[in-house]
N, C-alpha and C positions, 0 to 999 in steps of 0.2 A: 235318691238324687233327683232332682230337677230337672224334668223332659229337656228344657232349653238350653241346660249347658252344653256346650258343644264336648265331642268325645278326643277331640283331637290336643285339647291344655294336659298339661303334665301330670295333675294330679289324678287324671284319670284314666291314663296311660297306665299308669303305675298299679291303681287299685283294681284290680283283674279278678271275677271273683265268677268262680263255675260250679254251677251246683253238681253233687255230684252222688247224692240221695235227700233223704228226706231230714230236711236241715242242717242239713251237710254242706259243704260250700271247699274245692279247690282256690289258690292263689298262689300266688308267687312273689317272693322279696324281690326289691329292684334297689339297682344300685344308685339310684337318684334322690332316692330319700335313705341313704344308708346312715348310722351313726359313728362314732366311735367302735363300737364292737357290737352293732345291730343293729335294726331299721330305727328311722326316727322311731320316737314315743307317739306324737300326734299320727302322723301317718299309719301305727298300729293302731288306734285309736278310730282315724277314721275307717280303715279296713274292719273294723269289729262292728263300727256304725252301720255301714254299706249291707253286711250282713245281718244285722236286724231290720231293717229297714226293707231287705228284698222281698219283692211279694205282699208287702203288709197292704193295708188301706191308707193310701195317701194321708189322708184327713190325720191320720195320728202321727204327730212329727214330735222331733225329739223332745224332751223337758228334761232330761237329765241323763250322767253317761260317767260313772267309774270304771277306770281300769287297773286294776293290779299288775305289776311289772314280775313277774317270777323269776325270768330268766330268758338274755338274751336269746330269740331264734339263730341258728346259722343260716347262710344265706341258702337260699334255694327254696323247694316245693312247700309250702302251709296248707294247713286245715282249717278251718273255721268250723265248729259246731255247736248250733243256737240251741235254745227251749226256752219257750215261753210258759212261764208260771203261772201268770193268771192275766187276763184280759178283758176288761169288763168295758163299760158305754164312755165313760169317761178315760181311763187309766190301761195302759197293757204294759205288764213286766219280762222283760227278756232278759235271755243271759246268754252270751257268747264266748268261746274260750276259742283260744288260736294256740294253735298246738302242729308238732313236726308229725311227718307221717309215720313217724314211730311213736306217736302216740305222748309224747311228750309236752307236758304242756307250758306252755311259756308267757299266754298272759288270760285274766280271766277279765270278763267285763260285765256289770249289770247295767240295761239301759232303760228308761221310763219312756211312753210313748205315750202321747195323748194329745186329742183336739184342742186347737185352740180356738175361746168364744171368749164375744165381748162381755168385761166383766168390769167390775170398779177398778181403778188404777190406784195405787195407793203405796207412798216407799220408796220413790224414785229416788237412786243414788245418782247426784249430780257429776256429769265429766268433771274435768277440771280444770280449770284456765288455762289455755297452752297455743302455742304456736301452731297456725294453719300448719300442713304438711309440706304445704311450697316452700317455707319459710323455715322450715326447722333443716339440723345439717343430714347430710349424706349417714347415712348408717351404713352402707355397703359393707357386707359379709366376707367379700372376695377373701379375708384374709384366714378364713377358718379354716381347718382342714375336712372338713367334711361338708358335701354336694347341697345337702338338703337345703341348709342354710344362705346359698347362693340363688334358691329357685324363689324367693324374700325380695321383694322390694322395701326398704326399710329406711326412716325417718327420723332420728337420735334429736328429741328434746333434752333430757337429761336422763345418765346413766350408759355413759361409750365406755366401751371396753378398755382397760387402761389406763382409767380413770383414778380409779378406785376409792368407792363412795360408802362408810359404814351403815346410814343408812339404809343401804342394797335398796333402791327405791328409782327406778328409771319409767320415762315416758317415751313412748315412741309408738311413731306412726309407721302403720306393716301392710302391705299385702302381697298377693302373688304376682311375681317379677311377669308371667305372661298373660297377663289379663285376665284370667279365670276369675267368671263373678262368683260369687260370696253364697253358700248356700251351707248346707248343714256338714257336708262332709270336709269343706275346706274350714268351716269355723271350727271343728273337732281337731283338726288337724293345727292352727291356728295357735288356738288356747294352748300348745305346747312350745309355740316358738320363740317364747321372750327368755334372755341369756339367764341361764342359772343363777339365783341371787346369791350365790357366792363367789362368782363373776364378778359380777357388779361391786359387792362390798372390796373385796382383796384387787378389782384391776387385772386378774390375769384366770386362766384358765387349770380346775385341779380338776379330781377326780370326783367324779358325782355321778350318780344314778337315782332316779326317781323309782319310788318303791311303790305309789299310787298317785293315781290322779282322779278328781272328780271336777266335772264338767256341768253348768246348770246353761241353759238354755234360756233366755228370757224372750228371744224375738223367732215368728213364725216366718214362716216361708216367703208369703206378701212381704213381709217389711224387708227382708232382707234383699229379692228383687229390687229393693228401692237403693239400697249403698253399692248394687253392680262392682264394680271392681275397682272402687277409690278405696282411698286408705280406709283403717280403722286406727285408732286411735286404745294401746297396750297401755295402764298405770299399773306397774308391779311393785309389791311388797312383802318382805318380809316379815314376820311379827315376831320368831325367836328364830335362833339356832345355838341346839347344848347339844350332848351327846352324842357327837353325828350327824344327827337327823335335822332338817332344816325345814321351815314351809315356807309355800312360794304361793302367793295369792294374785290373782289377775283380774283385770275387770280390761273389758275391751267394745268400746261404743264405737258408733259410727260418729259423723261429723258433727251432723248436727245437736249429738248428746244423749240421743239415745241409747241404752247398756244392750247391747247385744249379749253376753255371756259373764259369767265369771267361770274361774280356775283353778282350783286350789289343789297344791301337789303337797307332796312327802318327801323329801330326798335325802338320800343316804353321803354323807362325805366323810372325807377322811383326813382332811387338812387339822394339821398342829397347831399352825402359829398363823 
């Protein structure tokens, strides 16, 4: 995490992380990022980050970040236990598992770490024509039942809840409701908060569970210093849903058009009709 962010914004309240041997890491759930029936997805996500990231050599920050969802933790004490597979001048591979102190384990994560240097630019996926953040309506969360989703400052171009749009396809402008600038463990965190795209296509809320997510990294440290704690700017899509299983694709730039990240989940539902 970033010397500069102050320790007192929420999201680092929450992420609590005690070493406790040798790649070993104590934590604890909090009920501020809780879900439906377990902590957010993002918030695991960046607690798994937090812990590869402890100790390492700055210079290598993240490029890439899956997590497999196993099974919800209950609330209370976590484990985190890292190993890194290999680590070489350019590249180092870790893996993190979060697991209950009986040993159970509840989600697995592999993370890629590596410098970034100037190199040819080449691929740019353009934003897409949308409404300042001033200008676009109120997305306000207040109405969900669950915490995490209130700690959201959020921006509804298209795709409100309620709607309900088959091409499950919404834009919106999001950050953190108290000011916390923009750094690798809030953009981990982040990438998980745009509404289930089966939300979005049906209008109302069923049951779903992300079964994995994968995380790619496109902006370093510097540049993220630079979007501090204005919006960023979520286009989500859908590309199928058969059997259940649905994916949910994200791309989320800063203002000026730059891709900060993309997102891409797995999610398990169970809706009929």
């Amino acid at each position: 995490m970033d010397a500069s962010v102050e320790p007192g914004f929420i999201l680092d309240q929450t992420l609590t992380l005690e070493r406790s041997g040798k790649d070993l890491y104590a934590s604890h759930t909090d009920d501020r990022f809780w879900n439906m029936i377990g902590p957010f997805g993002g918030w695991m996500a960046a607690l798994m980050l937090k812990a590869a990231l402890a100790d390492n050599d700055p210079a290598f920050e993240p490029v890439a970040m899956t997590v497999d969802f196993l099974k919800a933790p209950p609330k209370g004490p976590l484990v985190l236990r890292r190993q890194c597979d290999r680590a070489g001048r350019t590249t180092a591979f870790w893996r993190v598992d979060l697991e209950t102190p009986d040993g159970r384990l509840c989600a697995r994560s592999l993370v890629t770490l590596g410098p970034h240097r100037g190199t040819l630019a080449f691929s740019k996926h353009r934003m897409p024509e949308t409404l300042p953040a001033e200008e676009a309506a109120d997305g306000s969360r207040t109405f969900m039942p669950v915490q995490w989703a209130k700690l959201y400052d959020c921006r509804i171009v298209k795709g409100r809840m309620g709607e309900g749009k088959q091409d499950a396809h919404s834009l919106e402008w999001i950050r953190e409701a108290d000011g916390r600038p923009l750094d690798y463990l809030s953009l981990a965190a982040l990438c998980d908060s745009p509404f289930p795209r089966l939300f979005i296509a049906t209008g109302r809320a069923s049951s779903i569970s992300t079964v994995t997510m994968t995380t790619y990294f496109h902006v370093s440290q510097g540049e993220m210093a630079g979007v501090a704690d204005d919006y960023v700017l979520c286009d989500s899509v859908c590309e199928r849903s058969s059997g259940g299983f649905y994916d949910q694709h994200s791309r989320f730039f800063e203002k000026h058009g730059s891709l900060l990240a993309t997102s891409h989940q797995m999610v398990w539902y169970d809706r009929q009709e």
